[in-house]
N, CA, C and O atoms as a DFTB+ gen file, in Angstrom:
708 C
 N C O
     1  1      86.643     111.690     109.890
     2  2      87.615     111.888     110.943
     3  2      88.574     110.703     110.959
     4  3      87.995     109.617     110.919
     5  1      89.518     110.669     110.995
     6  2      90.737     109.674     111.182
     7  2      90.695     108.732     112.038
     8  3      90.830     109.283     113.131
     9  1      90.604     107.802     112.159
    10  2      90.921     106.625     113.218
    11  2      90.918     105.606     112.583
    12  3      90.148     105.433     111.638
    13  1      91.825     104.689     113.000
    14  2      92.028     103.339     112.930
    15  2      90.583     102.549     113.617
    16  3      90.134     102.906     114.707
    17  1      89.774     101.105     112.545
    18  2      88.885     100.579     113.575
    19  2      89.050     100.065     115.429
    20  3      89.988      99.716     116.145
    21  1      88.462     100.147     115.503
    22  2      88.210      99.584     116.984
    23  2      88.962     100.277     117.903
    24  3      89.188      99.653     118.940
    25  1      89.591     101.815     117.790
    26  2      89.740     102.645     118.712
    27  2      88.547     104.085     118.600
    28  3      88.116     104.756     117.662
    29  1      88.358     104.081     119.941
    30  2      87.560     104.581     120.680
    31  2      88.104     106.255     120.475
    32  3      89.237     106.460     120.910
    33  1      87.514     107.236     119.962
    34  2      87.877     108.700     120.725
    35  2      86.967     109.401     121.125
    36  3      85.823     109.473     120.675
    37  1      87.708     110.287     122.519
    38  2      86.806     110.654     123.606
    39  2      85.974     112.111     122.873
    40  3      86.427     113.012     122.168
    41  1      84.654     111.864     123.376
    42  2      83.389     113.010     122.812
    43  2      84.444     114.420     122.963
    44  3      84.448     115.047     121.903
    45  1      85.097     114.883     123.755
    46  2      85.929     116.020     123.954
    47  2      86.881     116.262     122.774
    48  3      86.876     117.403     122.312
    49  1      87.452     115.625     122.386
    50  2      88.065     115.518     121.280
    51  2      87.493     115.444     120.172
    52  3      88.042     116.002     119.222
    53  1      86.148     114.693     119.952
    54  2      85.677     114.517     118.567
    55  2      85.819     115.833     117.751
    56  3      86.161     115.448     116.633
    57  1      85.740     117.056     117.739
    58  2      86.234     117.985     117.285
    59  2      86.716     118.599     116.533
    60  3      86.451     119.320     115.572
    61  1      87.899     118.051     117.354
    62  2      89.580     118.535     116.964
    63  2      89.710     118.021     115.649
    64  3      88.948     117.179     115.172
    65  1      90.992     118.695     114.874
    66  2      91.605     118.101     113.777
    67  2      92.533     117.123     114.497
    68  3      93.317     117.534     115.353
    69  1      92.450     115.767     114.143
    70  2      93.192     114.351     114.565
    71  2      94.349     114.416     113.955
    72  3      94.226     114.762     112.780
    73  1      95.833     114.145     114.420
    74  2      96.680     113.680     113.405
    75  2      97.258     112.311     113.652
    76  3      97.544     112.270     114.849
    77  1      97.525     111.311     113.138
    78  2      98.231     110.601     113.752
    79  2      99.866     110.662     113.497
    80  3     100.432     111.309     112.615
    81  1     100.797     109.369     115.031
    82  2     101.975     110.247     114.689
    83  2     102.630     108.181     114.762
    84  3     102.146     107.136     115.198
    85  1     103.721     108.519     114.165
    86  2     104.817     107.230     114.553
    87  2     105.509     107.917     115.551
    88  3     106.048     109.008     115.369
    89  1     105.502     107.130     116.892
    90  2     106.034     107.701     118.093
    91  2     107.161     106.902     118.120
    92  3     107.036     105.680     118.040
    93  1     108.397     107.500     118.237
    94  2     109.751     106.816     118.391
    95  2     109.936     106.641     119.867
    96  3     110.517     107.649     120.269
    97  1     109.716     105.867     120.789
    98  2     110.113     105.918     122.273
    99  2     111.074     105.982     122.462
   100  3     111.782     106.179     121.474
   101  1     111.670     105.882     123.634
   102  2     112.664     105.882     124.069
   103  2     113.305     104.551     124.403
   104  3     112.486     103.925     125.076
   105  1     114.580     103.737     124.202
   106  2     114.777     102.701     124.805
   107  2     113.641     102.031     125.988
   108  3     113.456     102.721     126.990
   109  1     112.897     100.717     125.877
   110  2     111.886     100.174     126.592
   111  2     111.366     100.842     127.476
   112  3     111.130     100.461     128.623
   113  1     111.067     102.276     126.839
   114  2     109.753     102.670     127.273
   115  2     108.556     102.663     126.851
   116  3     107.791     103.475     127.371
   117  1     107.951     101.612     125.626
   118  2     106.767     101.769     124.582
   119  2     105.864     101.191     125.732
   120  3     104.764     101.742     125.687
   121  1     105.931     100.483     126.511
   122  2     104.557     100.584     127.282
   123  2     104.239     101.231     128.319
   124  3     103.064     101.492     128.577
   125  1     105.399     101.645     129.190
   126  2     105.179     103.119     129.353
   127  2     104.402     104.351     128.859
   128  3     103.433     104.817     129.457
   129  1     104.941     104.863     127.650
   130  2     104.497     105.620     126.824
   131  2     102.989     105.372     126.093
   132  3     102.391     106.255     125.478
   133  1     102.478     103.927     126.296
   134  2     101.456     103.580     126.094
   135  2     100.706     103.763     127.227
   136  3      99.590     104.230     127.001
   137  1     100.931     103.574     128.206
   138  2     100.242     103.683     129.514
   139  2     100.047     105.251     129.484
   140  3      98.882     105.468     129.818
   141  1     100.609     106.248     129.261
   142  2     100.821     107.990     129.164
   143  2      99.741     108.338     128.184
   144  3      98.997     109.303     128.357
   145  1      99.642     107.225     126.757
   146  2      98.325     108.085     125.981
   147  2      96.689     107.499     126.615
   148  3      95.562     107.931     126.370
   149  1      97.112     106.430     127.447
   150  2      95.930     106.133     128.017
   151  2      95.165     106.528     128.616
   152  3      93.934     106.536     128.626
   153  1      96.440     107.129     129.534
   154  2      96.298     108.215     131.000
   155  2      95.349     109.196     130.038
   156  3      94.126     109.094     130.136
   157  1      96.033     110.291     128.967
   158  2      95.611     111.149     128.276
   159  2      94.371     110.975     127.358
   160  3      93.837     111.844     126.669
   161  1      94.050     109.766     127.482
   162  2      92.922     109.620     126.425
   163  2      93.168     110.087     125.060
   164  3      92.505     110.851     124.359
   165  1      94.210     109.495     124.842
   166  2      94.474     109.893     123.444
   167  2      94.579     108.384     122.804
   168  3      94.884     107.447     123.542
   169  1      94.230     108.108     120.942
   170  2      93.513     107.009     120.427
   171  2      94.996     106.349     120.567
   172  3      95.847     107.147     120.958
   173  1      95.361     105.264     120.357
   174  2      97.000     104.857     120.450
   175  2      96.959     103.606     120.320
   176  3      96.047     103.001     120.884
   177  1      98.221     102.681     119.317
   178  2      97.922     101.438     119.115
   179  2      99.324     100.797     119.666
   180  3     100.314     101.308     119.142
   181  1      99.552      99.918     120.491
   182  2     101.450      99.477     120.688
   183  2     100.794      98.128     120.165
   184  3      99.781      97.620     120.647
   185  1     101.665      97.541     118.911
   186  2     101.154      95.602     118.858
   187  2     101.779      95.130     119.895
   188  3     102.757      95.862     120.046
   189  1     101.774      94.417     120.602
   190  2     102.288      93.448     121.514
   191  2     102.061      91.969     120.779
   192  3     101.033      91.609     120.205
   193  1     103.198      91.264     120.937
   194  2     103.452      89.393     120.749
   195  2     103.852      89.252     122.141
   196  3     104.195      89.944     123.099
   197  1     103.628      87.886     121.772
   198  2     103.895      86.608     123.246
   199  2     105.320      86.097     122.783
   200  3     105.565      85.816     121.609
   201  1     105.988      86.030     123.533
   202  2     107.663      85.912     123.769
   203  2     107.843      84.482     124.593
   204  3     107.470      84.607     125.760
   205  1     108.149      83.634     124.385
   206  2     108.878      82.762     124.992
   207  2     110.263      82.418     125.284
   208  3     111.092      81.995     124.479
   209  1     110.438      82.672     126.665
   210  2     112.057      82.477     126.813
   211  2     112.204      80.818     127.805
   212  3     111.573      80.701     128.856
   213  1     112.964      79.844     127.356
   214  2     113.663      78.583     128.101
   215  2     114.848      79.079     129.013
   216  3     115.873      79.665     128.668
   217  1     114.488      78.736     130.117
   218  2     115.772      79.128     131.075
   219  2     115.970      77.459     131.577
   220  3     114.932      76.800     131.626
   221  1     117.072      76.877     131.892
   222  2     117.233      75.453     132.455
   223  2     116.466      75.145     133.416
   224  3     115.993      74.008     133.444
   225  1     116.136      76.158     134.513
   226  2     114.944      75.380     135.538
   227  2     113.637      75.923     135.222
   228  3     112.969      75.766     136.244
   229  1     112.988      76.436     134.404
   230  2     111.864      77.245     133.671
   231  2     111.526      77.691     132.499
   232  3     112.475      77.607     131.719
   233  1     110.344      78.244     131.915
   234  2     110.032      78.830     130.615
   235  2     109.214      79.997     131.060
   236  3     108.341      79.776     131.899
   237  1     109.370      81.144     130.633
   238  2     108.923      81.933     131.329
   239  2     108.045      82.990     129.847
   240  3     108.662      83.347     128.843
   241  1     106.699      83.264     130.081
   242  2     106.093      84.264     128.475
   243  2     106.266      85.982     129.304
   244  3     106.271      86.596     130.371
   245  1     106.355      86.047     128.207
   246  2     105.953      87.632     128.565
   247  2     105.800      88.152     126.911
   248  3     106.273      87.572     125.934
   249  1     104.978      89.446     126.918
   250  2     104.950      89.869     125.854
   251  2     105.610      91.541     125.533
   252  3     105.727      92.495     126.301
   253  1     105.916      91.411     124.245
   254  2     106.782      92.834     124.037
   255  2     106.620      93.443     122.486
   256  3     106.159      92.787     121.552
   257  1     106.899      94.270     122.432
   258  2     106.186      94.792     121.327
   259  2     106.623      94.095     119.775
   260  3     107.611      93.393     119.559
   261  1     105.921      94.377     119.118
   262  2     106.121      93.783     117.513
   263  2     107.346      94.850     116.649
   264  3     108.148      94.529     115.772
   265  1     107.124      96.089     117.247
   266  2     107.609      96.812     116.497
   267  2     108.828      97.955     117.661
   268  3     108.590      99.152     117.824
   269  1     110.003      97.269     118.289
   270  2     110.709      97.579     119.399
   271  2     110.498      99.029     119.131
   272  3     110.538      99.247     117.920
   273  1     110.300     100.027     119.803
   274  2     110.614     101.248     119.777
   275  2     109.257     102.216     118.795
   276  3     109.203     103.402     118.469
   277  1     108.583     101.396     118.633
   278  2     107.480     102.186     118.322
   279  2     106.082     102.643     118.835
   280  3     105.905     101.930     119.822
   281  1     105.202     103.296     118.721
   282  2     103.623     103.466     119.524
   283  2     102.815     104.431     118.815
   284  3     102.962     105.638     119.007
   285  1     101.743     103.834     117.787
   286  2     101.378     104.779     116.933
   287  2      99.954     105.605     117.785
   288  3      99.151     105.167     118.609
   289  1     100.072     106.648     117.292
   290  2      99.318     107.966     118.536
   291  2      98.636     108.724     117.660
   292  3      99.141     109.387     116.754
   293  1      97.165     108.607     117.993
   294  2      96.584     110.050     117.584
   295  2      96.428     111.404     118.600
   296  3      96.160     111.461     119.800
   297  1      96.676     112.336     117.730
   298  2      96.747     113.144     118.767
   299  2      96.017     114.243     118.608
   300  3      95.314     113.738     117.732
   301  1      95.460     115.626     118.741
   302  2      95.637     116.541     118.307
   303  2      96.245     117.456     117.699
   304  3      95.533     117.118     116.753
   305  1      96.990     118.464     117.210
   306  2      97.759     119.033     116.638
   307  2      98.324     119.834     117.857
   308  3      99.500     119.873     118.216
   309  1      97.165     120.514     118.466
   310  2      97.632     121.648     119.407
   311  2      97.926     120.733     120.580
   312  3      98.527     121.514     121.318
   313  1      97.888     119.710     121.146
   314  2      97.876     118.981     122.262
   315  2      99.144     117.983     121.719
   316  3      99.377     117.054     122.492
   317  1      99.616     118.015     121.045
   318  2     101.158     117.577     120.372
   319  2     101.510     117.237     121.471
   320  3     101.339     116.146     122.016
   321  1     102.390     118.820     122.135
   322  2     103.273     118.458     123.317
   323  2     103.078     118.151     125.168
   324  3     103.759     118.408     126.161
   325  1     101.786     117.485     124.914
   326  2     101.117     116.664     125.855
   327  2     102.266     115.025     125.571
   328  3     102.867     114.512     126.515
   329  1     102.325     114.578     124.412
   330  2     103.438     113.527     124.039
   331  2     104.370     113.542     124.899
   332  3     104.563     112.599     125.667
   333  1     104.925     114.390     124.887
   334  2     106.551     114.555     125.394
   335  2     107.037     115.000     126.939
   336  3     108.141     115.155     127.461
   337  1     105.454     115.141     127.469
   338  2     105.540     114.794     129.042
   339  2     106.456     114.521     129.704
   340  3     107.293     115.324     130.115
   341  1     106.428     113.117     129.945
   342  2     107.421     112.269     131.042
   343  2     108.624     111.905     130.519
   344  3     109.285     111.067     131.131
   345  1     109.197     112.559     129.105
   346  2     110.275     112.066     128.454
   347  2     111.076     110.815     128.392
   348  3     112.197     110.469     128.763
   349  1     109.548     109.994     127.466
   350  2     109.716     108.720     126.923
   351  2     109.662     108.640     125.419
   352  3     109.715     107.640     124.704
   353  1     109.537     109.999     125.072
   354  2     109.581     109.962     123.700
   355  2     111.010     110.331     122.742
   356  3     111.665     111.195     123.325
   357  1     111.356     110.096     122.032
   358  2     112.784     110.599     121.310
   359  2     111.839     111.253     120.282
   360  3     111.635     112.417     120.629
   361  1     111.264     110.974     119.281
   362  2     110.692     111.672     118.102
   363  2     109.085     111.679     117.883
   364  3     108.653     110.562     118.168
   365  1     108.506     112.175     117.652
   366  2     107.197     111.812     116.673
   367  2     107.236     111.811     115.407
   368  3     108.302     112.302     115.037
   369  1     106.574     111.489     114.542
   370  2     106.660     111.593     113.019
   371  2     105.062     111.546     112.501
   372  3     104.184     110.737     112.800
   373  1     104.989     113.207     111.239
   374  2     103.428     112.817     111.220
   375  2     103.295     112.178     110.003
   376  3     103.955     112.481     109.009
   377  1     102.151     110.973     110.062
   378  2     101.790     110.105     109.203
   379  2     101.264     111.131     107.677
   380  3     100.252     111.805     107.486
   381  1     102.141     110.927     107.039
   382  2     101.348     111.367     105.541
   383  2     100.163     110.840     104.943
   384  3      99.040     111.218     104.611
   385  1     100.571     110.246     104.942
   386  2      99.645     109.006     103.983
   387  2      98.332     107.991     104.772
   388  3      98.190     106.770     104.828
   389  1      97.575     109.040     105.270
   390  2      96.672     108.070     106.777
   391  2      96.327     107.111     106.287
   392  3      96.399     106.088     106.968
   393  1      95.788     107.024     104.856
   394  2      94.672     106.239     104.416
   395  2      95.232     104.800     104.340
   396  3      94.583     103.824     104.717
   397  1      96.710     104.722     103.732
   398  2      97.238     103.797     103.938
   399  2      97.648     103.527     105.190
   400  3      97.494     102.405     105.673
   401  1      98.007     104.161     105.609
   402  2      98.367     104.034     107.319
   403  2      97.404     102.762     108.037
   404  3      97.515     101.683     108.619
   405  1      96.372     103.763     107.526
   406  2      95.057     102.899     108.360
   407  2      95.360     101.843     108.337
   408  3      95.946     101.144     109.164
   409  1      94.777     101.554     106.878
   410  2      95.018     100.260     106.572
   411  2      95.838      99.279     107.103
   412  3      95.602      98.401     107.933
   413  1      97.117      99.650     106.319
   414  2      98.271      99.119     106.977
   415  2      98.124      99.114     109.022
   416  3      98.874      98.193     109.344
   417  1      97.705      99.533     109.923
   418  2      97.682      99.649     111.271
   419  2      96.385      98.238     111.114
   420  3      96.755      97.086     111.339
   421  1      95.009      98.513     110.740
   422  2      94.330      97.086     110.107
   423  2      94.567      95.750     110.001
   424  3      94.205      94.683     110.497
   425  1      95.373      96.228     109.105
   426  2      96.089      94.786     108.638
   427  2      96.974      94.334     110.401
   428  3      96.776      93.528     111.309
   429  1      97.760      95.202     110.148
   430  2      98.243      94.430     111.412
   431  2      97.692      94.145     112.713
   432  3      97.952      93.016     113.130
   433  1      97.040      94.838     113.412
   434  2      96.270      94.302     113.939
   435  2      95.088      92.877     114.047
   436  3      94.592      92.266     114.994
   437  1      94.966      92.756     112.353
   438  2      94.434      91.694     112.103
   439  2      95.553      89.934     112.684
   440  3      95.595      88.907     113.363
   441  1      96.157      90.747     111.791
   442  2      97.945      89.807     112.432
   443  2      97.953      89.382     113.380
   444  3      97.798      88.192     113.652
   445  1      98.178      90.452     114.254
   446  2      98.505      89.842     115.844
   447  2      97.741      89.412     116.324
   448  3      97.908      88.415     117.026
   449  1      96.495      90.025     116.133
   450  2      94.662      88.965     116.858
   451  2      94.760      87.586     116.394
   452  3      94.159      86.911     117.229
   453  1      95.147      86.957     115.621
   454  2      95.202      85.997     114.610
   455  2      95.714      85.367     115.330
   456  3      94.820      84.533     115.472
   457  1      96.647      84.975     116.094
   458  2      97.393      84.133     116.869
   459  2      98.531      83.739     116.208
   460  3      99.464      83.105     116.701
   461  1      98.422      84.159     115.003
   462  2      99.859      83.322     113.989
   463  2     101.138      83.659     114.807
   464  3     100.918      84.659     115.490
   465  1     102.614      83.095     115.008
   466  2     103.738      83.677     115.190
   467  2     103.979      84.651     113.702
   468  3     103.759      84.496     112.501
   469  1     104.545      85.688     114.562
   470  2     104.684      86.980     113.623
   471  2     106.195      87.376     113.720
   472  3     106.689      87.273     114.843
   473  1     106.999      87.813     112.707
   474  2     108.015      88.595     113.047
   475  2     108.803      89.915     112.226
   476  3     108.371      90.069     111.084
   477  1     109.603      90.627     112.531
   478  2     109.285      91.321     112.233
   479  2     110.340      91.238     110.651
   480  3     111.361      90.889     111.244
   481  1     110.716      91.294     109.409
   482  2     111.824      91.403     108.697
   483  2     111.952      92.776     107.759
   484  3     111.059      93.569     107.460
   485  1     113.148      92.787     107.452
   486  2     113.368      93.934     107.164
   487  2     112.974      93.653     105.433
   488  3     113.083      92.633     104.754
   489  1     112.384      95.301     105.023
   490  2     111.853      95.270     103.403
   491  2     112.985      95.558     102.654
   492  3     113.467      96.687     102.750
   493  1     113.610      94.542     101.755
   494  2     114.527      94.716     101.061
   495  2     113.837      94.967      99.328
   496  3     113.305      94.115      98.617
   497  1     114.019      96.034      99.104
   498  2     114.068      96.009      97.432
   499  2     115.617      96.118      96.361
   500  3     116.783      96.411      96.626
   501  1     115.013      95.779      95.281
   502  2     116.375      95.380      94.234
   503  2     117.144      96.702      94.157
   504  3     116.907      97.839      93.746
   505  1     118.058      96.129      94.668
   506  2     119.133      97.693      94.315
   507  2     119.055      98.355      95.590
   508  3     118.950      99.574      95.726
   509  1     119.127      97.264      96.789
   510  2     118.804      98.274      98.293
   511  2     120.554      98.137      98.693
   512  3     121.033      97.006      98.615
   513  1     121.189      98.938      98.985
   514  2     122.764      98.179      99.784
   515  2     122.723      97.792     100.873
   516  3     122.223      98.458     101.780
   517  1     123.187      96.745     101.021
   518  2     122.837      95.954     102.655
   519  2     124.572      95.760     102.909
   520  3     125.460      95.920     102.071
   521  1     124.683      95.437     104.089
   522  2     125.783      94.669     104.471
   523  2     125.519      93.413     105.167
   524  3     124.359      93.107     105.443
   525  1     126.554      92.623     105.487
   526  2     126.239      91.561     106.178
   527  2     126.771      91.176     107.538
   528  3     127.983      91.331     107.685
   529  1     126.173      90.765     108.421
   530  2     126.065      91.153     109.938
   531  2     126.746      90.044     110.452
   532  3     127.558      90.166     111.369
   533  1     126.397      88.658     109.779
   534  2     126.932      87.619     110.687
   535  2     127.460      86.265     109.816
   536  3     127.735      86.630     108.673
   537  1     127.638      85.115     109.967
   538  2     128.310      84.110     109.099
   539  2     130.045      84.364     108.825
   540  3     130.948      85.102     109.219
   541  1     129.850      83.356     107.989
   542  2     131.726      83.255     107.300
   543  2     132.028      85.206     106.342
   544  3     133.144      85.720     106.272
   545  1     130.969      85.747     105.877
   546  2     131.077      86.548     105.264
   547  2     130.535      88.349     105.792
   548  3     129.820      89.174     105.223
   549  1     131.154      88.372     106.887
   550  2     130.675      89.165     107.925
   551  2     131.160      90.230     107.728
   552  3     132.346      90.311     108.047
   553  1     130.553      91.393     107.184
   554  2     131.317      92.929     107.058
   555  2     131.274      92.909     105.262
   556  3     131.746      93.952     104.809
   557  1     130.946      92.226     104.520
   558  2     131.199      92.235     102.909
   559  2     129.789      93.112     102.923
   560  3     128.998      92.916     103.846
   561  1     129.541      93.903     102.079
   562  2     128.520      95.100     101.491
   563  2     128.408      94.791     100.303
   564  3     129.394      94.266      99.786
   565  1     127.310      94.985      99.554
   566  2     126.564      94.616      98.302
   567  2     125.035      95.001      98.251
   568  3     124.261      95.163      99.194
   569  1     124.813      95.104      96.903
   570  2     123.309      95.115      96.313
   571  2     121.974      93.924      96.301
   572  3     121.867      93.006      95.488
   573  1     121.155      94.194      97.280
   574  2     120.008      93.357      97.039
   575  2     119.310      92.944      95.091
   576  3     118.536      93.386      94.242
   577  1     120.228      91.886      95.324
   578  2     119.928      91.573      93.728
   579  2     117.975      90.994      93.353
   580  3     117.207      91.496      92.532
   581  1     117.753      89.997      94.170
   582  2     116.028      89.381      93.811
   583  2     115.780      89.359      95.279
   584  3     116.178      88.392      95.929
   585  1     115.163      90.334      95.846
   586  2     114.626      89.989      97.075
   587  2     113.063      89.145      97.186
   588  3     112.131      89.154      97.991
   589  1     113.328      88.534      96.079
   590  2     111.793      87.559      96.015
   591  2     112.423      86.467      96.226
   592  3     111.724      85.600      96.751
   593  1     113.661      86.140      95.977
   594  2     113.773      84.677      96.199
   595  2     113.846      83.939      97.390
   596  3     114.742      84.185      98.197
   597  1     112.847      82.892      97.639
   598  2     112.275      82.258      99.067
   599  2     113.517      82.011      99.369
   600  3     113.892      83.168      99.181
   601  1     114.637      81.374      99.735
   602  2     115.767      80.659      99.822
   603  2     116.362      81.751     100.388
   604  3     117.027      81.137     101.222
   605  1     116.710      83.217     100.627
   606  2     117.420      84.008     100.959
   607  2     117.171      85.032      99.881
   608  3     116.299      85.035      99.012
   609  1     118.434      86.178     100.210
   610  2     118.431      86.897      99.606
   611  2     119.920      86.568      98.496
   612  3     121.009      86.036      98.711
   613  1     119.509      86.972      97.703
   614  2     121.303      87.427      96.831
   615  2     121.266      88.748      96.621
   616  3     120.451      89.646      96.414
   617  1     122.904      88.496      96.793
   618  2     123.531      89.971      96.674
   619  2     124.613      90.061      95.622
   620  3     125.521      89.231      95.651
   621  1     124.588      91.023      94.679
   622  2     125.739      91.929      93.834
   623  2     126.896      92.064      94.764
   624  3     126.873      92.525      95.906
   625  1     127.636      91.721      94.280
   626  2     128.870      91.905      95.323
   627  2     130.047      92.272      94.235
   628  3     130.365      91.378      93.451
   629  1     130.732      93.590      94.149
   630  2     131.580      93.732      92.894
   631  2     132.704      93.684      93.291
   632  3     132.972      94.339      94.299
   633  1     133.867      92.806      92.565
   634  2     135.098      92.093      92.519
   635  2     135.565      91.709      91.396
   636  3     135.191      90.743      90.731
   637  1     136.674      92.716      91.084
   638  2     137.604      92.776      89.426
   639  2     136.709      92.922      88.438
   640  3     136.811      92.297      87.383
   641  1     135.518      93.963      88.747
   642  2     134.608      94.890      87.984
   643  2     133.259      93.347      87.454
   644  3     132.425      93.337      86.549
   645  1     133.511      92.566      88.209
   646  2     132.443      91.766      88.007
   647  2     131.498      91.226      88.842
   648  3     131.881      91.260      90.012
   649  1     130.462      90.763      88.701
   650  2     129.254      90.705      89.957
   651  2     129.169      88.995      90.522
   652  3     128.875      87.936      89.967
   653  1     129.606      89.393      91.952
   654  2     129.382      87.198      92.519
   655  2     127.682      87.308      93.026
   656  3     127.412      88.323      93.668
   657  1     126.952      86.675      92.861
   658  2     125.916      86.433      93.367
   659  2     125.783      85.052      94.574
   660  3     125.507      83.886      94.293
   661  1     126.021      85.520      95.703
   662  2     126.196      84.980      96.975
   663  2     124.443      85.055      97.575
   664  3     123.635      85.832      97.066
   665  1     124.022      83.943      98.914
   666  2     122.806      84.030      98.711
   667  2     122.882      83.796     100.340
   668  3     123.075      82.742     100.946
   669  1     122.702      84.904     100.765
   670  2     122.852      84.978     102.332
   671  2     120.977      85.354     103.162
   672  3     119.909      85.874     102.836
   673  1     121.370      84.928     103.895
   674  2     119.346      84.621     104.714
   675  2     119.609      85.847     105.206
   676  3     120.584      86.512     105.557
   677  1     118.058      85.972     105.095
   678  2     117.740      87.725     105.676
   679  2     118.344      88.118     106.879
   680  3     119.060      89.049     107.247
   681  1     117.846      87.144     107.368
   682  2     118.459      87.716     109.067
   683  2     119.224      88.114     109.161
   684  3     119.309      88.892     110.111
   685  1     120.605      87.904     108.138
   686  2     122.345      88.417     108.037
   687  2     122.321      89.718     107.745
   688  3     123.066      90.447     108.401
   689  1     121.522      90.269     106.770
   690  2     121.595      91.544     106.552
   691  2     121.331      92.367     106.772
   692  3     120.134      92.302     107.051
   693  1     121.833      93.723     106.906
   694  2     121.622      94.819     107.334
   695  2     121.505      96.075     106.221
   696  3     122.429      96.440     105.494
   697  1     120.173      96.641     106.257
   698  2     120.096      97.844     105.356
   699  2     120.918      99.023     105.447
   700  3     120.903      99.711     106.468
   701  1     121.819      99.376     104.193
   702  2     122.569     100.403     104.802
   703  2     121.799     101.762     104.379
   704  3     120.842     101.426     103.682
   705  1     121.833     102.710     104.482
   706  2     121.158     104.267     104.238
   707  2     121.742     104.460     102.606
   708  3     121.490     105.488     101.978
């Protein structure tokens, strides 16, 4: 039967065919929507990190999710549209690939228990088109040339049919479709 370790599913359910889903929330509703599969007793993972914000007369924590806009959900198949209740959800999506899923849900969880600072970056592979978001070179589009290199990324950038290799930090870029 499907589950991620260390979630619990209720004897009523043991049953059922499980699916799990990537729940797209709605603008800051993921703990909301987490609080809804709780209500429902349905298996459900939101990561949460610890946030620190400096204000001039204070520092104030709070925590918010790892993954903005996400809440991974097992559900039933036929009990699907139990999800979409209180309309905090925009999408579900069903997990193909559980086994990795798992894992991958595992792993991270291992992560965040860990205490390490975590964040989140985007997976660039060679030959991904990104654009660039911020700096002196803001709006130029190009090819993820070595996304291994520690130092940033470089990018293919074509000009008079020839390639500049410019080396802009992740954070600048943006994956285009």
């Amino acid at each position: 039967m499907p589950s991620a370790p260390d979630l619990a599913i209720p004897p009523a359910r043991a049953a059922q065919a499980l699916t799990w889903f990537v729940c797209h929330a709605k603008p800051r509703c993921e703990k909301k929507f987490a609080a809804l599969m709780a209500a429902e007793r349905f298996d459900h993972y939101l990561p949460l990190i610890t946030s620190v914000r400096h204000y001039a007369q204070q520092t104030k924590k709070f925590t918010k999710p790892l993954f903005p806009g996400y809440v991974f959900a097992c559900v039933p198949l036929e009990e699907k549209s139990r999800i979409y209740q209180q309309d905090l959800l925009a999408r579900a999506i069903v997990v193909s690939d559980e086994t990795t899923f798992l894992r991958q849900l595992a792993d991270v969880k291992a992560i965040v228990a860990s205490g390490y600072e975590v964040s989140v970056m985007p997976l660039f592979t060679k030959g991904r088109r990104v654009k660039i978001i911020s700096g002196p070179l803001f709006g130029l589009e190009g090819f993820v040339d070595d996304p291994s290199n520690p130092h940033g990324i470089v990018l293919s950038v074509d000009v008079l049919r020839q390639g500049l290799l410019v080396k802009v930090p992740v954070e600048s870029l943006l994956a285009l479709p």
